[in-house]
Backbone of each chain as ProteinMPNN parsed JSONL, in Angstrom:
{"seq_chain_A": "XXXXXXXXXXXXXXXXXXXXXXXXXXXXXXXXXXXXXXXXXXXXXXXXXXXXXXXXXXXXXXXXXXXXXXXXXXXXXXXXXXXXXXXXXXXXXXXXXXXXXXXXXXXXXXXXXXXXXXXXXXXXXXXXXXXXXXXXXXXX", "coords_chain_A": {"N_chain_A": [[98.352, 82.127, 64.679], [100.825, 83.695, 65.832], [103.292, 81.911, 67.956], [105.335, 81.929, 70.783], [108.431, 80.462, 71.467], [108.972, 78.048, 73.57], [111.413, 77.141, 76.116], [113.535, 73.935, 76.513], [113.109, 71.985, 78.529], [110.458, 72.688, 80.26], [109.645, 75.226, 82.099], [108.058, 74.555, 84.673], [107.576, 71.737, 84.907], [110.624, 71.177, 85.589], [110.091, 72.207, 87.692], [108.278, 70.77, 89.442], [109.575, 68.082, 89.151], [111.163, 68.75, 90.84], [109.775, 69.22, 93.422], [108.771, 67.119, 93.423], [110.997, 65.381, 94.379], [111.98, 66.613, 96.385], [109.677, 66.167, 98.084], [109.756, 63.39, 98.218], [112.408, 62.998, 99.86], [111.923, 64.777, 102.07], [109.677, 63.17, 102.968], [111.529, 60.964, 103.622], [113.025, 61.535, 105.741], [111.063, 62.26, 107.261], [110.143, 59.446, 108.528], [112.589, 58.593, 109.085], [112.826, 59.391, 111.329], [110.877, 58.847, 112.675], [111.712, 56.184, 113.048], [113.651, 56.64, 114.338], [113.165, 57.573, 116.879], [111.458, 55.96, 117.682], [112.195, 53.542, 117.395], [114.632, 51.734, 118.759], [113.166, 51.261, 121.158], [110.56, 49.935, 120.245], [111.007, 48.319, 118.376], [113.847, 46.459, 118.445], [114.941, 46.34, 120.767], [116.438, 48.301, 122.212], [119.047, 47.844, 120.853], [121.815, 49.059, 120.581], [123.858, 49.02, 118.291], [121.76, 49.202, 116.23], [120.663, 51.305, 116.987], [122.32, 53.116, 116.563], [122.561, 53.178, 113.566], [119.859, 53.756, 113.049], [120.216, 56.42, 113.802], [122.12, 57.341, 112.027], [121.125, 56.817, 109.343], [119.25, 58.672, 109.726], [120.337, 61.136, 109.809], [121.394, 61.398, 107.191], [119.503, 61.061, 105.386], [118.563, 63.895, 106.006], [121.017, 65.041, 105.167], [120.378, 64.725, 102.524], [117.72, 66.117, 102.406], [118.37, 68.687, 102.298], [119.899, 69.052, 100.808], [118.273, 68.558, 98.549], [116.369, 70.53, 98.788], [118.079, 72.822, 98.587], [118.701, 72.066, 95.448], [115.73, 72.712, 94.671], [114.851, 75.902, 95.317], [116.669, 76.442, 93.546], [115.962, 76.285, 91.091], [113.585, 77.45, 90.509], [112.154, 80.39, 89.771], [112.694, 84.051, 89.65], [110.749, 85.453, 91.365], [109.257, 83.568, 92.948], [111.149, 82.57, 94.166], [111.926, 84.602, 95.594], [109.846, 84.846, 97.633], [110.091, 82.006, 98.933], [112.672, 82.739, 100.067], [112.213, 85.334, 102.028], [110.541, 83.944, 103.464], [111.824, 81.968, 104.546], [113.795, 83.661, 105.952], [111.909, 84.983, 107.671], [110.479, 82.932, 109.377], [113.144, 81.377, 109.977], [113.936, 84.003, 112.054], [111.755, 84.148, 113.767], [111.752, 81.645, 114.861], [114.205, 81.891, 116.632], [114.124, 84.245, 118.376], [111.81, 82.988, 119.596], [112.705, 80.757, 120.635], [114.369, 81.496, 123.034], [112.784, 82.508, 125.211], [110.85, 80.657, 125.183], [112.419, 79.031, 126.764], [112.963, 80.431, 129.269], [111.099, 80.276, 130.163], [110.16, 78.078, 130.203], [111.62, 76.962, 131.973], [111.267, 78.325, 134.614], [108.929, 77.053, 134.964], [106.613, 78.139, 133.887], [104.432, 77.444, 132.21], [101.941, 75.399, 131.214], [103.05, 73.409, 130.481], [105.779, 71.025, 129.473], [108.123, 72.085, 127.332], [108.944, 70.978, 124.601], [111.703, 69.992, 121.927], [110.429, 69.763, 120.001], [108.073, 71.119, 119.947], [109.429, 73.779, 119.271], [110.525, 73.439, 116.9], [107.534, 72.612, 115.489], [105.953, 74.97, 115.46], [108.043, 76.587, 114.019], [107.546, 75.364, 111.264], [104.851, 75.853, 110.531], [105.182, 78.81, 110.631], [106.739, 79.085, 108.555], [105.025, 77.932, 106.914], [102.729, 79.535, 106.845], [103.888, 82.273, 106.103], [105.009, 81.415, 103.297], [102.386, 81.028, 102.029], [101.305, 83.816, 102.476], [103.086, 85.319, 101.007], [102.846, 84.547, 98.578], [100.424, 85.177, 98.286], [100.684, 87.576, 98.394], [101.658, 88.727, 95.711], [100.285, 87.515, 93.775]], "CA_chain_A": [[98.911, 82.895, 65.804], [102.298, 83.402, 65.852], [103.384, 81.385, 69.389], [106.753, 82.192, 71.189], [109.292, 79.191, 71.126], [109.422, 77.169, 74.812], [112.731, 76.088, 76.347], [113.681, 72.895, 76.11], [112.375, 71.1, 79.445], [110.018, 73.435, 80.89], [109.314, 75.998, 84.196], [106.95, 73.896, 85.583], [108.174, 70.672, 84.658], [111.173, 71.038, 86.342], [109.498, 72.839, 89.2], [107.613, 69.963, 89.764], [110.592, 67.485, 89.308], [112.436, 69.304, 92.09], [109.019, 69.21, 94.354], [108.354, 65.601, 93.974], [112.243, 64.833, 94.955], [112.008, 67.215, 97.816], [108.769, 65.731, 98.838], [110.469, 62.132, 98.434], [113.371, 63.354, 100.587], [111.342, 65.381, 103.132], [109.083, 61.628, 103.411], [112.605, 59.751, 103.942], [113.348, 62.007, 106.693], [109.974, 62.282, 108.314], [110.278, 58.024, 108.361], [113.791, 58.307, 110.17], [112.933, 60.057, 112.755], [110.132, 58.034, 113.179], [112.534, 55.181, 113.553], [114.972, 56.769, 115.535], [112.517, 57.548, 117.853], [110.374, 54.398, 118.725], [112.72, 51.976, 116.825], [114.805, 51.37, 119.953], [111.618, 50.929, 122.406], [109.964, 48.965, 119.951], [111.84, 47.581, 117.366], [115.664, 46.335, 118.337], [115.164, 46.463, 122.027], [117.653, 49.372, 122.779], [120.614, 47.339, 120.539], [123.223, 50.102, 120.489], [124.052, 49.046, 116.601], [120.921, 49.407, 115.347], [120.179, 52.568, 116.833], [123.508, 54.254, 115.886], [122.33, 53.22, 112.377], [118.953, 54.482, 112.563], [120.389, 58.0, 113.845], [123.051, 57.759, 111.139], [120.106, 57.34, 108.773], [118.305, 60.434, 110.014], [121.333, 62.494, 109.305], [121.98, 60.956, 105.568], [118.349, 61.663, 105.066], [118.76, 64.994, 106.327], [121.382, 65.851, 104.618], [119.312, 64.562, 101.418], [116.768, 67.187, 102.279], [118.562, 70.23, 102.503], [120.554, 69.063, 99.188], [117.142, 68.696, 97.516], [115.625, 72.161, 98.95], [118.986, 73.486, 97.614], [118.412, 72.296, 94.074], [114.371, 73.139, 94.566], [115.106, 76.711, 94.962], [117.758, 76.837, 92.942], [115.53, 75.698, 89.91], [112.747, 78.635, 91.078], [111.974, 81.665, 89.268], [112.965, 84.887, 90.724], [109.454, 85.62, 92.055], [109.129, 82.324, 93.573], [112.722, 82.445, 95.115], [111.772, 85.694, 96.704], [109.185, 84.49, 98.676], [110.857, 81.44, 99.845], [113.217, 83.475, 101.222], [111.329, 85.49, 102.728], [109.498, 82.704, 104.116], [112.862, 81.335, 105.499], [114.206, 84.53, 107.08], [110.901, 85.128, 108.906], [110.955, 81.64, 110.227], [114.256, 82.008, 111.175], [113.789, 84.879, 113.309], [110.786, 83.872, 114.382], [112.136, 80.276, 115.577], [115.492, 82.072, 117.434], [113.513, 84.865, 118.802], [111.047, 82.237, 120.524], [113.573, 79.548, 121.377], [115.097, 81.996, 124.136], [111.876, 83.18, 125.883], [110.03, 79.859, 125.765], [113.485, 78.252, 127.229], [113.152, 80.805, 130.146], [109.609, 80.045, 130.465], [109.921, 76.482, 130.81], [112.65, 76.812, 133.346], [110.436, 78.92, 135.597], [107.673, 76.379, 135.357], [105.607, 79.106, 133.854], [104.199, 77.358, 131.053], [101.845, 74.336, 131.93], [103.29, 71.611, 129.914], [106.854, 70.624, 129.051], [108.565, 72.364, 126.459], [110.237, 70.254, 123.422], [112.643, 71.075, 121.106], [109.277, 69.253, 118.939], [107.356, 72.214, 119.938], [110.143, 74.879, 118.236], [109.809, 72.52, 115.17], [105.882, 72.181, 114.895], [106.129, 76.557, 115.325], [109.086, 77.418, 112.581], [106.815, 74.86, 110.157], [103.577, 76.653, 110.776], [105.451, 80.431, 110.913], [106.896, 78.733, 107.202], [103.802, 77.966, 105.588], [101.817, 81.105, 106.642], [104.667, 83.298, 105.305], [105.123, 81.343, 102.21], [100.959, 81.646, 101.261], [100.947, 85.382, 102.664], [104.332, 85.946, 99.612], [102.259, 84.166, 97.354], [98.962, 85.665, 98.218], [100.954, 89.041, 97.968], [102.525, 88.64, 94.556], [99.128, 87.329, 92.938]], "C_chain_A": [[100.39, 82.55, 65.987], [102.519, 82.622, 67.929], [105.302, 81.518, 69.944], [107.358, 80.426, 71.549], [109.712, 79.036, 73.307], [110.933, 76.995, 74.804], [112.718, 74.444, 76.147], [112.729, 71.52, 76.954], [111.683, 72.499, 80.29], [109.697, 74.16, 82.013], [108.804, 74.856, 85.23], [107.246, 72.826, 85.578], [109.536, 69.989, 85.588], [111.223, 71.466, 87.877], [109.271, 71.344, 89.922], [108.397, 68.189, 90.18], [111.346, 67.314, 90.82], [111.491, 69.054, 92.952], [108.72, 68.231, 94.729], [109.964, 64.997, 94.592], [112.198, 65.394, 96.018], [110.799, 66.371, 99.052], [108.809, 64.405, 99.318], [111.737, 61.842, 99.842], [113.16, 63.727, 102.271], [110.766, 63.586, 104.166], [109.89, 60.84, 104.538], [112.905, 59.882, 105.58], [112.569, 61.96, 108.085], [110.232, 60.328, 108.98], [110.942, 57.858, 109.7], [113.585, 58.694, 111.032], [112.238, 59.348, 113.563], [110.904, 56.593, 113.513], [113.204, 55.414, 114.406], [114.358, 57.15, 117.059], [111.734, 56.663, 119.001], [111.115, 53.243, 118.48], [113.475, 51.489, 118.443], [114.219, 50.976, 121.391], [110.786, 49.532, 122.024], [110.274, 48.126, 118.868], [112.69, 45.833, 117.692], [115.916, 46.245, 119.787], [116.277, 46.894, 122.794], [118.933, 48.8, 121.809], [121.327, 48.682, 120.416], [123.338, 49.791, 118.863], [122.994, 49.667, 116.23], [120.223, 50.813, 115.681], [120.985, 53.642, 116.645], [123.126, 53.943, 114.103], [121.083, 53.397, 111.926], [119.294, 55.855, 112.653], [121.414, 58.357, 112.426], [122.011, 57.894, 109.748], [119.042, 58.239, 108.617], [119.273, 61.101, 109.143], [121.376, 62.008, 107.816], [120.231, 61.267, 105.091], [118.135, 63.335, 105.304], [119.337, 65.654, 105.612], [120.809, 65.983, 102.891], [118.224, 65.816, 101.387], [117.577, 68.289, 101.841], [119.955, 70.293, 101.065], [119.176, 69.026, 98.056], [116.537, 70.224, 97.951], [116.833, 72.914, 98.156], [118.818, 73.401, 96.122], [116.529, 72.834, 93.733], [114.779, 74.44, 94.11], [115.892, 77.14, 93.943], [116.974, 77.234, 91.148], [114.298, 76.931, 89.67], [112.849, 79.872, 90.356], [112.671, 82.677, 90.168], [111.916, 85.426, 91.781], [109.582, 84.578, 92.973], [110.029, 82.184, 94.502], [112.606, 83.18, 96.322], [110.92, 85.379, 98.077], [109.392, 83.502, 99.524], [112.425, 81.684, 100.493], [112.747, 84.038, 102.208], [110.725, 85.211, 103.614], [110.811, 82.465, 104.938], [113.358, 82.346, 106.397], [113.151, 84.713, 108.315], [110.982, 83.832, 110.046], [111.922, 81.045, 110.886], [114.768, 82.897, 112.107], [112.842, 84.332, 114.067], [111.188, 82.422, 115.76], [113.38, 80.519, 116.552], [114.756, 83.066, 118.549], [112.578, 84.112, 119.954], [111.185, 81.574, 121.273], [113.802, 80.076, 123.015], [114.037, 82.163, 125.511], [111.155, 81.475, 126.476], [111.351, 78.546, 126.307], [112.879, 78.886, 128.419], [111.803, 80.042, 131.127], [109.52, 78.473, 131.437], [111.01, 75.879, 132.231], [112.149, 77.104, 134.593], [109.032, 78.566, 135.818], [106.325, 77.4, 134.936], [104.593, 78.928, 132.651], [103.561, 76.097, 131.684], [102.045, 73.098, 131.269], [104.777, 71.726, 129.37], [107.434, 71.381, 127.417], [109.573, 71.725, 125.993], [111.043, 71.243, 122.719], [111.534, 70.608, 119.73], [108.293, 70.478, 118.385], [107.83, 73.782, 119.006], [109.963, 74.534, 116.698], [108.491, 73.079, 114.321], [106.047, 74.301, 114.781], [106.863, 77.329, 114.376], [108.416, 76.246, 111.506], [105.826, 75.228, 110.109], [103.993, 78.01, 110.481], [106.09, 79.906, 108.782], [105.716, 79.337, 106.063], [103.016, 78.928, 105.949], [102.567, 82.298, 106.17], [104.851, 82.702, 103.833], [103.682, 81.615, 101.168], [100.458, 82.986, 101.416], [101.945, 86.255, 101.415], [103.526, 85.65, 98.74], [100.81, 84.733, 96.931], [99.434, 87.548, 97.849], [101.272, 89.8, 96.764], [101.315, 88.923, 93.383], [98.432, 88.029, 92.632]], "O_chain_A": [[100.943, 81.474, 66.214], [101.829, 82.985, 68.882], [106.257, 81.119, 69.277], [106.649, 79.457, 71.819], [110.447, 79.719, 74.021], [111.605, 76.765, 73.798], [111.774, 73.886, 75.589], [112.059, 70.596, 76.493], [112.437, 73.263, 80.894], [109.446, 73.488, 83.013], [109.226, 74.506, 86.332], [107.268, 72.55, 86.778], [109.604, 68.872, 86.1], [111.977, 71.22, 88.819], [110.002, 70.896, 90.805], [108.031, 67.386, 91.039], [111.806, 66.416, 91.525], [112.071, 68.413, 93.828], [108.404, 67.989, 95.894], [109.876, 64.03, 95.349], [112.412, 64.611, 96.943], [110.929, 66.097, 100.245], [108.257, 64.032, 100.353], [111.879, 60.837, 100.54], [113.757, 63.323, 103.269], [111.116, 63.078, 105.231], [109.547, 60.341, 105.61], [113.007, 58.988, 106.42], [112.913, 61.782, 109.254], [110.556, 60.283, 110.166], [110.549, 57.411, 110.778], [114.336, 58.301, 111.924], [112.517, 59.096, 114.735], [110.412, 55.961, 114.447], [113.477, 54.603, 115.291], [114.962, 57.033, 118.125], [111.513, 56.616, 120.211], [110.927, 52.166, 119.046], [112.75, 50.883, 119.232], [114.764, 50.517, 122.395], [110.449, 48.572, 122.716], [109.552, 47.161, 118.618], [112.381, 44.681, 117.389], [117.087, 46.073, 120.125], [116.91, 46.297, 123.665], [119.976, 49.408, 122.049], [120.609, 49.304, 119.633], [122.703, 50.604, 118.192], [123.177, 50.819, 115.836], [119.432, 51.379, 114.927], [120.625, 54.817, 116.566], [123.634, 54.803, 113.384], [120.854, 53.297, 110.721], [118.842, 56.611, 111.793], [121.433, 59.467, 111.894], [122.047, 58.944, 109.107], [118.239, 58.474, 107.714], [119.067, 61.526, 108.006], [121.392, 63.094, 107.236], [120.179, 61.959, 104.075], [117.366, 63.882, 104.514], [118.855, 66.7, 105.176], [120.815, 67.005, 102.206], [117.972, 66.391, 100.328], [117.228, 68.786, 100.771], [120.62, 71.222, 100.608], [119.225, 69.456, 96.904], [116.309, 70.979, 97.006], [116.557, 73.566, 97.149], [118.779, 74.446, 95.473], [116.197, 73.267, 92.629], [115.079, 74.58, 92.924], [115.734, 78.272, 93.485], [117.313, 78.091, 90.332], [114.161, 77.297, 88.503], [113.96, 80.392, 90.46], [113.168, 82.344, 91.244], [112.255, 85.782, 92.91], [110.186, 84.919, 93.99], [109.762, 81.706, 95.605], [112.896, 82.888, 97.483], [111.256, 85.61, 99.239], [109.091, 83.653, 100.708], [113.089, 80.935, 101.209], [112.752, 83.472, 103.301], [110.335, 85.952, 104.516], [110.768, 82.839, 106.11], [113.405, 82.059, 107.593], [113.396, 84.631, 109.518], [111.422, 83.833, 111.196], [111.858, 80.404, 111.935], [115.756, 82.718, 112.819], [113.197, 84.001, 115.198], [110.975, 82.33, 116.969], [113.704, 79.578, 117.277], [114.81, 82.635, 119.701], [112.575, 84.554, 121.103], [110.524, 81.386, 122.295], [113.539, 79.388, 124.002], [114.437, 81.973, 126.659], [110.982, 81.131, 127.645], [111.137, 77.339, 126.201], [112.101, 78.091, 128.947], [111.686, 79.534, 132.242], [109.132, 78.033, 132.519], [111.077, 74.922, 133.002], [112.411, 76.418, 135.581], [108.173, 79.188, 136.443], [105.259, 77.411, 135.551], [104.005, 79.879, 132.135], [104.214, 75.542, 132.567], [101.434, 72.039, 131.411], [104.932, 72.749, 128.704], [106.897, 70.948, 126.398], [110.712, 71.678, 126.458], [111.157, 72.469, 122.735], [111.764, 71.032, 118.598], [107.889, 70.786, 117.263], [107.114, 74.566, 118.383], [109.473, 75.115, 115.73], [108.344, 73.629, 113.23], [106.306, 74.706, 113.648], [106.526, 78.435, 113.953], [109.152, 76.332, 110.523], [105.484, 74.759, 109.024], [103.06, 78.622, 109.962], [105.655, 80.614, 107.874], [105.509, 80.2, 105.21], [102.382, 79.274, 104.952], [101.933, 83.302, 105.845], [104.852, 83.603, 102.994], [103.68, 82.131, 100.05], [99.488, 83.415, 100.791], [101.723, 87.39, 100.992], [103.349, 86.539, 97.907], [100.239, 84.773, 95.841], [98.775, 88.423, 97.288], [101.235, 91.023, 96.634], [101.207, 89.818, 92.545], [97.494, 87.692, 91.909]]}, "seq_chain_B": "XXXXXXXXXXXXXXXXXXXXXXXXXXXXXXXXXXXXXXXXXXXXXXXXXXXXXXXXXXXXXXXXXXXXXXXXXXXXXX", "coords_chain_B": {"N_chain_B": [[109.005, 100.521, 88.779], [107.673, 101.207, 85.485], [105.879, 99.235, 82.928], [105.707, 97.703, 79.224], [104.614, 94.916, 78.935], [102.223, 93.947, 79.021], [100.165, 95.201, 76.987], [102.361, 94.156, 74.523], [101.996, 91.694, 75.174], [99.284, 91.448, 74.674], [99.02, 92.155, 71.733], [100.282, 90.421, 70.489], [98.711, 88.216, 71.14], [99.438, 86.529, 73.181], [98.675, 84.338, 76.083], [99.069, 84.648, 78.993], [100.259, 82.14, 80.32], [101.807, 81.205, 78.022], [103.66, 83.208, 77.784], [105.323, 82.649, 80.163], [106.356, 80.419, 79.342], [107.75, 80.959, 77.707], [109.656, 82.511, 78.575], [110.733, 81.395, 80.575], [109.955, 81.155, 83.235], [107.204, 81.15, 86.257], [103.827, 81.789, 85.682], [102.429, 83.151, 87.621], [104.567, 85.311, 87.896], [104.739, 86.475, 85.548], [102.212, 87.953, 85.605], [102.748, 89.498, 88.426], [104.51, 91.129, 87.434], [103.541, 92.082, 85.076], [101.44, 93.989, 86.393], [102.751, 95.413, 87.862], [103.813, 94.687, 90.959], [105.839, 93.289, 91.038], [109.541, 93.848, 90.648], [111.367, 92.478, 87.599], [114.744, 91.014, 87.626], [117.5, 91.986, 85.921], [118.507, 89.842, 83.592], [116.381, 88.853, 83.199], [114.484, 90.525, 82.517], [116.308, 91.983, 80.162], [115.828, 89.249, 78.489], [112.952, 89.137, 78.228], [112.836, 91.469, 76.51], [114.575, 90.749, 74.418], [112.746, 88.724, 73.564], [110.69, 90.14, 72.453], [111.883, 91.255, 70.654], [112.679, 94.392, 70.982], [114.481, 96.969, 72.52], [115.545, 96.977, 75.675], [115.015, 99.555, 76.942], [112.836, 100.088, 75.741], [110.786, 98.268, 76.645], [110.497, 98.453, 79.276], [110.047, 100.714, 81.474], [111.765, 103.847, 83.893], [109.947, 105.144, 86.445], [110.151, 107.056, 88.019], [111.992, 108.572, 86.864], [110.001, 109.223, 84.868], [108.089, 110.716, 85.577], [109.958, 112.914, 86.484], [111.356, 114.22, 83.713], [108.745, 115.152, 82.99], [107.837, 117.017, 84.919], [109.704, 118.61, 84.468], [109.521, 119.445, 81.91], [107.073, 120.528, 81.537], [108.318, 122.835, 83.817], [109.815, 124.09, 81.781], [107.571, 124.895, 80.262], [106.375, 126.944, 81.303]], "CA_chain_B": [[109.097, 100.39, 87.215], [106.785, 100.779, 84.324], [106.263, 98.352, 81.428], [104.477, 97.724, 78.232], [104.647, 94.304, 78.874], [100.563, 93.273, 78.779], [99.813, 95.377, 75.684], [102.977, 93.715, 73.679], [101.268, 90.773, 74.814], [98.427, 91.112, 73.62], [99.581, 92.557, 70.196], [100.456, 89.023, 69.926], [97.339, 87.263, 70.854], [99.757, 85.124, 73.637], [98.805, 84.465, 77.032], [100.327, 84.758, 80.26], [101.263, 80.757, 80.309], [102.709, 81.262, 77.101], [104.807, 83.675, 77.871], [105.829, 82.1, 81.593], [106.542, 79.026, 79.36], [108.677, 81.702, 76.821], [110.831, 83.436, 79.175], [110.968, 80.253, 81.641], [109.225, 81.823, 84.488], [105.766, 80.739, 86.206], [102.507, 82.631, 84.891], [102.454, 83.95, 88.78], [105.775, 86.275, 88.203], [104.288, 87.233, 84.833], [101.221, 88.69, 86.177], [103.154, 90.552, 88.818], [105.408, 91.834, 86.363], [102.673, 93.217, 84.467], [100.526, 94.345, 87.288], [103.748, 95.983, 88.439], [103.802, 94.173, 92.156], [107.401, 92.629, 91.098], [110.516, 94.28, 89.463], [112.079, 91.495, 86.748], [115.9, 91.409, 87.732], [118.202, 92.536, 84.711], [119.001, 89.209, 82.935], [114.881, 88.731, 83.094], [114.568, 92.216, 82.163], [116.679, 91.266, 78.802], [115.193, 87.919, 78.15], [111.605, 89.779, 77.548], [113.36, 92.769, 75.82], [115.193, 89.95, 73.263], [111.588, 87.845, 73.238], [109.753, 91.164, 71.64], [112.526, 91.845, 69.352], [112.795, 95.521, 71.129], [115.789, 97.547, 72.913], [115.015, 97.06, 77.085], [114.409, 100.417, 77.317], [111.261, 100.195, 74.851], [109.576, 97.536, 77.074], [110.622, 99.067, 80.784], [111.149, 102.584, 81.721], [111.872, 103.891, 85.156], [108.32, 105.948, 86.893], [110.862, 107.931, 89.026], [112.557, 109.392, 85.539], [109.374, 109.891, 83.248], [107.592, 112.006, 86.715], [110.801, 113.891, 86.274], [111.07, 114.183, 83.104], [107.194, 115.276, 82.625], [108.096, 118.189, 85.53], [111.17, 119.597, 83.675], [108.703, 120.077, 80.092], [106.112, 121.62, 82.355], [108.756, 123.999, 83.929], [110.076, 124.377, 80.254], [107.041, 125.561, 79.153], [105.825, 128.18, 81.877]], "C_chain_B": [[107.925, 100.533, 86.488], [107.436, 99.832, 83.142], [105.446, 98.157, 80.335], [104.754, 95.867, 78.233], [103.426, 93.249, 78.028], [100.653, 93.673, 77.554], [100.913, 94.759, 74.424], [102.6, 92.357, 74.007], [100.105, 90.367, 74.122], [97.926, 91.289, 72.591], [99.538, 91.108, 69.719], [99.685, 87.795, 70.3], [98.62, 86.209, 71.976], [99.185, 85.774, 74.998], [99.504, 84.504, 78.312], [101.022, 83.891, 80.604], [102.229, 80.738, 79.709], [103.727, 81.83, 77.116], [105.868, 83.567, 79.422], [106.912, 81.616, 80.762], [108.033, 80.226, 78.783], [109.791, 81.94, 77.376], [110.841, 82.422, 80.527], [110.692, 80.911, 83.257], [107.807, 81.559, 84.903], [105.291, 81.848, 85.892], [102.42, 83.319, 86.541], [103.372, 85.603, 88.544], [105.306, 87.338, 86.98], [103.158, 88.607, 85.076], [101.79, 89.726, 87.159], [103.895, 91.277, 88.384], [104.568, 92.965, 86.193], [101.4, 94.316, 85.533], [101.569, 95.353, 88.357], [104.336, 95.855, 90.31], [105.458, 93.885, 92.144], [108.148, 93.31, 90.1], [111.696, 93.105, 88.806], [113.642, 92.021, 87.48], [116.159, 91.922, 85.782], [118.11, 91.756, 83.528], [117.555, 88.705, 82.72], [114.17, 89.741, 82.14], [114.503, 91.746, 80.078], [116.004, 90.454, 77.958], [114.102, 88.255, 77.523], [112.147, 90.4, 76.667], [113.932, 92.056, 74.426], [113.335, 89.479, 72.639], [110.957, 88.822, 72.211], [110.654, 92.125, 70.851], [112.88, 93.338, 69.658], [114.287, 95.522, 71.828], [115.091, 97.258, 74.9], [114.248, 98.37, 77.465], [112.684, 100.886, 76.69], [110.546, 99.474, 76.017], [109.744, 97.989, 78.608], [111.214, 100.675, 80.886], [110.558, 102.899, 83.353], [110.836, 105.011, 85.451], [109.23, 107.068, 87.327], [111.327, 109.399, 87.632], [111.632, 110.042, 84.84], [108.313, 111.209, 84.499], [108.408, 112.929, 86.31], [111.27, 114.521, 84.787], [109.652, 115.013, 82.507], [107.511, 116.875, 83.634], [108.77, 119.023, 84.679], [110.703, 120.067, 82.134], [107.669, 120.954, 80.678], [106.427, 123.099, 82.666], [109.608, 124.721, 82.407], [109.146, 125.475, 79.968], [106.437, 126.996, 79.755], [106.776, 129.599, 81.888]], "O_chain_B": [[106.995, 99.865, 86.94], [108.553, 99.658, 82.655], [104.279, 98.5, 80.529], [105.237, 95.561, 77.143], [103.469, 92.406, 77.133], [101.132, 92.867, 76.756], [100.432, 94.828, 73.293], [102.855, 91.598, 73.073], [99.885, 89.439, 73.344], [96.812, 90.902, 72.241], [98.89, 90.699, 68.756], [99.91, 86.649, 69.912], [98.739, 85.056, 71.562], [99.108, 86.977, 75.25], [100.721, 84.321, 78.343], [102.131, 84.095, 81.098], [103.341, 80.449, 80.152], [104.751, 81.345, 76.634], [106.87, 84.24, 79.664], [108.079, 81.952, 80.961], [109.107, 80.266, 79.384], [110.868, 81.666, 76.847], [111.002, 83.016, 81.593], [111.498, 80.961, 84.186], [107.007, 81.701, 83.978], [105.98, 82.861, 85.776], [102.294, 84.527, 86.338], [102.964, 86.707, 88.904], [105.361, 88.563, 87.096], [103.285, 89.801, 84.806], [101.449, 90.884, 86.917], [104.038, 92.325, 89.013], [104.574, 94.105, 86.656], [100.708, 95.24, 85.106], [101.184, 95.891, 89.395], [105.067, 96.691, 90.841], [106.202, 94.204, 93.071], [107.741, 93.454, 88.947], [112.744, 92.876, 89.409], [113.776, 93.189, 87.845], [115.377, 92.099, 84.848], [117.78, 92.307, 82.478], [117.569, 87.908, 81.781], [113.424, 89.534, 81.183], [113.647, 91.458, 79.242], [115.612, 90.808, 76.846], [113.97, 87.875, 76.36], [111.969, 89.801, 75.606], [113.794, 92.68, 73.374], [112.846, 89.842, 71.57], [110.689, 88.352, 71.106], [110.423, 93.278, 70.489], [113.438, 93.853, 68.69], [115.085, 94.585, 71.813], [113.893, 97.507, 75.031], [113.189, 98.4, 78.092], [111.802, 101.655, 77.071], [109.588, 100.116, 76.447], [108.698, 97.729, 79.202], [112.182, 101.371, 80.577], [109.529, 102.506, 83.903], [110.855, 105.915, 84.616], [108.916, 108.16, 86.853], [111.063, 110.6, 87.57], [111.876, 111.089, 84.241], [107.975, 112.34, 84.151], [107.889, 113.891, 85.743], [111.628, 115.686, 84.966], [109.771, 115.479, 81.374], [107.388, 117.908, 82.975], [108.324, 120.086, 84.246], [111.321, 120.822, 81.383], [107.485, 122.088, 80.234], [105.801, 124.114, 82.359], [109.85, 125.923, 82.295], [109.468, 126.6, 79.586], [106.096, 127.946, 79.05], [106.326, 130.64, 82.366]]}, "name": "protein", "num_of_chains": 2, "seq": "XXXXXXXXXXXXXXXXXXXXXXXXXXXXXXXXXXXXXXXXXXXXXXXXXXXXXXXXXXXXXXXXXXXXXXXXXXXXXXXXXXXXXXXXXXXXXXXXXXXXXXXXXXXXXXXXXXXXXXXXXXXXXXXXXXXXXXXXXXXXXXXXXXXXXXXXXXXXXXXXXXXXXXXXXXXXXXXXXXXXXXXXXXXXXXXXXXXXXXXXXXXXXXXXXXXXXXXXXX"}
């Protein structure tokens, strides 16, 4: 059987490359926050240093993410690309669109529990992943 | 778009991995290719069109054109 000639380092290969660095990155981030959050309560007992250098480690993790999602996609088929777009525009309407309403909401006490900015979060990562398996479920 | 994508695949006995792996694209994009869900950009387009040794227009032709096309021999012939 004649067999067509592979690239050099393969689709998937480097898919997978880019997913475990993102997922390394994403980790680092999830971590920091978790530090920057309780470390000063329960850590470091409020020191001022050490919690300007856990927030400075959020952001340097941060910006780590969104330099690894940049080379993720980047590395992405065109199929694949499409849908995490896709995925990101929805979730970015979705997450600006909601911000405004459930601001008003929570101003006018009309909502019975405290609205975070945790809560916009946990909602544009949920509105994510059901648009990225509804592209992928659409494609298939 | 139409394509003869599947049947020049499986002229050649490869599967849909194989030719992900070929034209550096997952076996997902292939399938919608051929199942016509997704239109290949240009330089994708090519890439197949080089892989099977043909001209682009052999392995994709536009639905909109061969409808029209297929009308205009019809009114030809009445």
């Amino acid at each position: 059987m004649n067999q067509p000639k592979p690239p050099e380092k393969g689709y998937q290969a480097r898919v997978r490359t880019n997913t475990i660095q993102l997922a390394q990155w994403s980790g680092a981030w999830v971590a920091s926050c978790a530090l920057m959050a309780f470390g000063p309560k329960f850590l470091w007992n409020k020191a001022l240093a050490f919690t300007l250098l856990a927030i400075g480690s959020n952001v340097a993790a941060g910006v780590g993410v969104i330099l690894a999602n940049k080379n993720y996609l980047a590395e992405l088929d065109e199929l694949q690309r499409k849908v995490q777009l896709n995925a990101m525009a929805v979730t970015l309407g979705v997450g600006l669109i909601a911000s405004v309403p459930l601001s008003v909401m929570n101003s006018y006490h009309l909502i019975p529990f405290k609205v975070d900015i945790s809560h916009l979060v946990m909602l544009m990562s949920l509105t994510f992943v059901v648009s990225v398996v509804y592209g992928s479920r659409r494609y298939r | 778009m139409k394509n003869r994508l599947k049947v020049l695949r499986a002229e050649r006995n490869w599967t849909q991995a194989q030719l992900a792996e070929a034209l550096d694209v997952s076996r997902q994009t292939i399938n919608a290719i051929e199942t016509g869900k997704f239109d290949p950009s240009l330089p994708l387009a090519f890439r197949a069109a080089r892989l099977f040794g043909l001209h682009i227009e052999e392995l994709f032709h536009d639905e909109d054109r061969s409808n029209l096309e297929t009308e205009i021999k019809k009114d030809t012939y009445v």
